[in-house]
N, C-alpha and C positions, 0 to 999 in steps of 0.2 A: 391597291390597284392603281397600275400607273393612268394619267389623264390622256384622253385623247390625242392630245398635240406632241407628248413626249413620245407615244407608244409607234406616233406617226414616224417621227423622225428615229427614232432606234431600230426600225426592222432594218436596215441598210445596213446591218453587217458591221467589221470594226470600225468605219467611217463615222457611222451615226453612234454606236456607242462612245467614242472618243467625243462627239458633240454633245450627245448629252450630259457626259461626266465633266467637261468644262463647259456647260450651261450652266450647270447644277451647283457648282462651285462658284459663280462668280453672282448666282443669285443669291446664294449666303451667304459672301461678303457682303454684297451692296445692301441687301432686308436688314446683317445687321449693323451699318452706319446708320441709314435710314432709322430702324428702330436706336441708336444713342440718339442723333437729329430731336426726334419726335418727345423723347424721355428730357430732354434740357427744354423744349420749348414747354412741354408741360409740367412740367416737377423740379426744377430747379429752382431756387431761390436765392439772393446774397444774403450773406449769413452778417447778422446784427451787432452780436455779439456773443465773443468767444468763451468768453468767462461763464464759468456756472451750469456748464451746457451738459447735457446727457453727453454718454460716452458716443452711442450713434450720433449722436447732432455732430462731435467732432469729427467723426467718419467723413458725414456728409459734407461739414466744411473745407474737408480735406480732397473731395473728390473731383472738382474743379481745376486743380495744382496735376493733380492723378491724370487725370484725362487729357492736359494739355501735353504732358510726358508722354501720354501714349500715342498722340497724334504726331509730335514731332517723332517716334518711335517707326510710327508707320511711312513716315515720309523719308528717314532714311532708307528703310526698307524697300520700298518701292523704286524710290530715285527719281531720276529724271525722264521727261519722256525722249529728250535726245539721247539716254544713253539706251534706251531700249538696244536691242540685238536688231542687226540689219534683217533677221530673221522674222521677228517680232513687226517689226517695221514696214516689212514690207506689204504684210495685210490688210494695210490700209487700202491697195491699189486693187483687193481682192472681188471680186463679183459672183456668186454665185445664186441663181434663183433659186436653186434646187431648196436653199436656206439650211444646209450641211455646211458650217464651216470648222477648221479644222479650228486643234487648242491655239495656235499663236492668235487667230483670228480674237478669239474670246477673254487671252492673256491682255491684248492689245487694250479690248475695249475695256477689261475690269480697270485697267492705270487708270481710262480716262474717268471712269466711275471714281474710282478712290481719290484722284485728284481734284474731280468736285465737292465730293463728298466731305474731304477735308475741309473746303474754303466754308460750307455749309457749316459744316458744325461749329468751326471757330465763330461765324457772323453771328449763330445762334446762341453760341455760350458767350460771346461778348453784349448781348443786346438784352438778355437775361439774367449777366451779373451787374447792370444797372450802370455800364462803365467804370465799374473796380475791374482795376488792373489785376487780371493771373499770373504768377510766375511759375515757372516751372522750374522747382527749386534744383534739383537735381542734375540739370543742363544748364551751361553755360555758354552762349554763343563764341563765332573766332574773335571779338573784337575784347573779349572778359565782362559781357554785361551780360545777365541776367535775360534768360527768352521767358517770354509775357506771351500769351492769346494775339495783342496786336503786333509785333516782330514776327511771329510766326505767320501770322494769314500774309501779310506784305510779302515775305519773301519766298510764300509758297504761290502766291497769286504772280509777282515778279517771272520767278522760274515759270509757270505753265504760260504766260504771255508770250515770254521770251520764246519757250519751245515751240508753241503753236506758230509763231511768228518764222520759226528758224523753218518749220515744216512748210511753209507758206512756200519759203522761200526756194527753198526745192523744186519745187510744181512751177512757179514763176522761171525757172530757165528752161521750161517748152511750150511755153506761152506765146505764138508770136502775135506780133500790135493788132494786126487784123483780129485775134481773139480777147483782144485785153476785155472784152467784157463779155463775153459767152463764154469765155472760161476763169471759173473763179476758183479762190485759194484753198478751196476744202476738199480736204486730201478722200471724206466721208461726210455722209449727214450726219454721225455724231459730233464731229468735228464743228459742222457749222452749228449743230445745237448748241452744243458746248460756250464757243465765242457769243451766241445770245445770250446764253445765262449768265456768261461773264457781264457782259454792258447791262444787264435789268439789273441784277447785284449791284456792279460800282457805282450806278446812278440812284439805286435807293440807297446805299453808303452816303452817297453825295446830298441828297438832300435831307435825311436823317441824321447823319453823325458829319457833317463838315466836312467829310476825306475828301480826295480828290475823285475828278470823275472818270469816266474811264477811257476819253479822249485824253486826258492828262497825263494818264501812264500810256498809252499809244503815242503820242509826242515824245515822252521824255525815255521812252524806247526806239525810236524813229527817228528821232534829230541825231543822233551823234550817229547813224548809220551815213545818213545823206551828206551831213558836215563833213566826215571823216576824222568825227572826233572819236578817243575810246571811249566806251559804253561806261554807264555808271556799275558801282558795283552790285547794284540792284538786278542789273538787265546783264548778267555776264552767262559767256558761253552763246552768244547770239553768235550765229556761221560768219564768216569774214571774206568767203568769196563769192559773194552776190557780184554778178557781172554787169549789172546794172541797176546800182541803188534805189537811184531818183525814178525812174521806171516802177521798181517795184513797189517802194512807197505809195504810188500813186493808186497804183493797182490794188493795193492793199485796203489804203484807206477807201478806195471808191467804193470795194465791194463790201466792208464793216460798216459803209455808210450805208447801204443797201438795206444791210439786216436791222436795219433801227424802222425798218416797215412792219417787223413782225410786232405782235403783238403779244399781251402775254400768253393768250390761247394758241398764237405757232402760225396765227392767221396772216397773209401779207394784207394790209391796211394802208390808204396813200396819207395816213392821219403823221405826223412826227412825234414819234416816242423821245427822241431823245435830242439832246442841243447838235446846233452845228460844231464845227472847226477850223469855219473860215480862216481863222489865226495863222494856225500852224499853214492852213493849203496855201493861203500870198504869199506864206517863206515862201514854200515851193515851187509857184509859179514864177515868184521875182527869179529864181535859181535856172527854172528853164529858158526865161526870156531873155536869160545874161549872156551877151555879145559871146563871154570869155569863154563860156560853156562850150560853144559851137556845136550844138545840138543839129541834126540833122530834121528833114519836114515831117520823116517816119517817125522821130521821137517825140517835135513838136507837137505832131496831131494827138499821139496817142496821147499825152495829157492835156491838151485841149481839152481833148473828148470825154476824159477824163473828169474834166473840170466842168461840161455841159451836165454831164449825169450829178455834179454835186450841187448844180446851180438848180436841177430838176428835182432835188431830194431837198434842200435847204432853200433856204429866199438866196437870191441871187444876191452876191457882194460885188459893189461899187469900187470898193478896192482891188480888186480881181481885174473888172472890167477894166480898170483904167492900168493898169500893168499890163494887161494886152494890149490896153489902144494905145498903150507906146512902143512897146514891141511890134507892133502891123504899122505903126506909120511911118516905121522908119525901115519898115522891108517889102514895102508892098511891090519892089520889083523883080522879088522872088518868083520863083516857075510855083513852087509848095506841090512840086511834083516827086511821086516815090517810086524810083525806076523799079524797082522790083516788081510793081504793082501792075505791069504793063498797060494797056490801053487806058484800062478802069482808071489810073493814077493820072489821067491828063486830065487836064482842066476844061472848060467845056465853054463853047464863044453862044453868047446870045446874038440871033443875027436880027430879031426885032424885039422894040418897045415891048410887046406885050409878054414873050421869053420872057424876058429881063423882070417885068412884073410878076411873073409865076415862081421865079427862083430868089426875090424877095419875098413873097406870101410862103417858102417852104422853109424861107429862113427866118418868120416871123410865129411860124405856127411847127416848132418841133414835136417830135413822134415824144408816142408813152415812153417811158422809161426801160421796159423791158420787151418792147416791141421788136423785130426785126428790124425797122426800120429806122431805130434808133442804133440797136447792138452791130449793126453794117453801117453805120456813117464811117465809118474807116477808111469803106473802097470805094463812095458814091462822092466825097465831098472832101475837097483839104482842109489842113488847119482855119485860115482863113475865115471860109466859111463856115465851117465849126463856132469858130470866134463871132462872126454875125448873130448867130443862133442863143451865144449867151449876152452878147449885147441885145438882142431883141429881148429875154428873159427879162432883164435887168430895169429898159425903160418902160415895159409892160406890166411893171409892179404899182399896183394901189396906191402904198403907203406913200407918206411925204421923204421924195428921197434926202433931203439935205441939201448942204451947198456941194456932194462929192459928184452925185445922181443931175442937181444940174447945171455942173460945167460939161457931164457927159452928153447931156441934151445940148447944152452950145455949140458944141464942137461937132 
């Protein structure tokens, strides 16, 4: 007897049968990853020694080597998520409440399953063979070395960054600056799941096994975009016509900065799960505020603005501030006007004292993070003051700033 919920969606004729039969298959897949997943964390062991061993004991010594062949197996089968079919692809942009969606819809989302599902099992079979290296005798990577459990999680985590990234990058050329933060880079909410699980994964990698964290391969995928350098061979296959790099980076990093509110129950928490990246963002700010660049005040704002939401998610950086307050004191005779923006984009005269005190108190006291009145500072306020907003951040911190926090208070 079929269960209520299937019985629901299948009276609808060939529509709902086509839904349920790629329901129904993609539950099979994913139950049986999940059930290998479950079978290595509970039943696996590294093996002692080979000598002397029941015939089964060498089976099971054997099946670790087995398994990693079968997953690199799967991974070429599958592929990549950019080479999906534009057909496939396009169901990301899909909406339906009725909760009938057609097979590509369901194809779509099993890659995004088996693409996890891989990085899972490798972290699991690595962490349960005690750090012995697996090889997978029978493959041979393109360079003539031997692929291991760790080669393969790298270059399968490498590739779905990179794709996720290339998808981002899509979406980001109908974004305009007025949206750069009500509208974010996920194309679906599996999509933003997904990018969570990635950062709770590389940060317990990070502080379990030493690897890098997951700001670290976000950097070392994102610097050679913005530099114009070629990507490494890690990160290949990233799209090459982003019509605006440094924009999108911004955009990027603001909103992944976002998701380190969730928690591991899925909750937003204003708590910090995960490190800042101050590092890599003063590249990026030095990169905006450079004469040579000649950024306009629509591109300026939008990473200000940018830069206010990462000063409101992280402790604000002194090195930030002071990279703007060289950049604003040598342009403060800018208009920081956006013609497109019409009336909203002009600047606004305080004609008393006490004006002039109220739009310091708005610039000392900024909105929630995900507030309206934070996500429209775009059309209420220029770069400028945007920048007061994170200079108030910065002198309004507790801790003892240093010698950087007080030549900022000198000045």
């Amino acid at each position: 007897m079929k269960p209520p919920i299937e019985s629901f969606f299948c009276f609808s004729g060939q529509a709902g049968n086509l839904h349920c039969e790629s329901e129904n298959l993609r539950q099979q897949c994913v139950s049986f990853l999940q059930y290998v997943k479950v079978f290595l964390h509970r039943y696996l062991e590294p093996s002692l020694d080979a000598a002397h061993s029941h015939p089964y004991e060498q089976l099971e010594q054997q099946f670790p080597s087995a398994l990693l062949e079968e997953l690199f197996s799967i991974t070429l089968l599958t592929g990549r998520l950019k080479d999906l079919p534009a057909g496939v692809q396009s169901a990301f942009s899909m909406q339906n409440h009725g909760k009938i969606f057609p097979p590509s819809w369901h194809l779509l989302h099993l890659h995004l399953d088996i693409h996890w599902s891989v990085l899972e099992i490798l972290h699991v079979l690595g962490h349960r063979m005690q750090s012995q290296v697996v090889y997978a005798h029978q493959f041979v990577n393109l360079t003539g070395e031997n692929l291991t459990d760790t080669s393969l999680f790298e270059e399968h985590l490498c590739s779905l960054l990179c794709d996720l990234t290339g998808l981002a990058m899509g979406k980001y050329s109908k974004v305009r600056p007025t949206e750069m933060l009500s509208s974010n880079p996920f194309h679906c909410l599996c999509t933003k799941e997904l990018w969570v699980l990635l950062m709770y994964l590389l940060e317990n990698r990070n502080k379990v096994l030493r690897t890098q964290s997951f700001w670290s391969y976000m950097n070392s995928l994102l610097k050679p975009l913005v530099t114009g350098q070629p990507p490494s061979e890690h990160f290949g296959g990233l799209p090459t016509h982003c019509k605006d790099p440094l924009g999108f980076t911004w955009w990027l990093l603001t909103h992944l900065a976002m998701l380190g509110q969730y928690s591991r129950n899925g909750t937003v928490q204003n708590e910090k799960h995960f490190g800042d990246n101050w590092t890599f963002v003063e590249g990026l700010l030095k990169m905006t505020c450079n004469p040579k660049g000649g950024l306009a005040e629509e591109q300026v704002r939008m990473h200000v603005h940018c830069c206010l939401s990462l000063s409101l998610l992280w402790e604000p950086s002194t090195a930030a501030v002071s990279t703007l307050w060289e950049y604003y004191s040598k342009n403060l005779n800018a208009s920081f006007t956006v013609p497109w923006l019409g009336v909203s984009g002009l600047g606004t005269l305080c004609k008393t004292p006490l004006a002039l005190l109220e739009q310091a108190r708005s610039c000392c006291s900024p909105s929630a993070l995900r507030s309206p009145g934070h996500t429209q500072l775009y059309r209420s306020a220029n770069s400028f003051h945007i920048f007061l907003r994170v200079l108030a951040l910065c002198l309004g911190q507790d801790r003892a700033g240093g010698v950087p926090q007080r030549q900022i208070k000198g000045r």
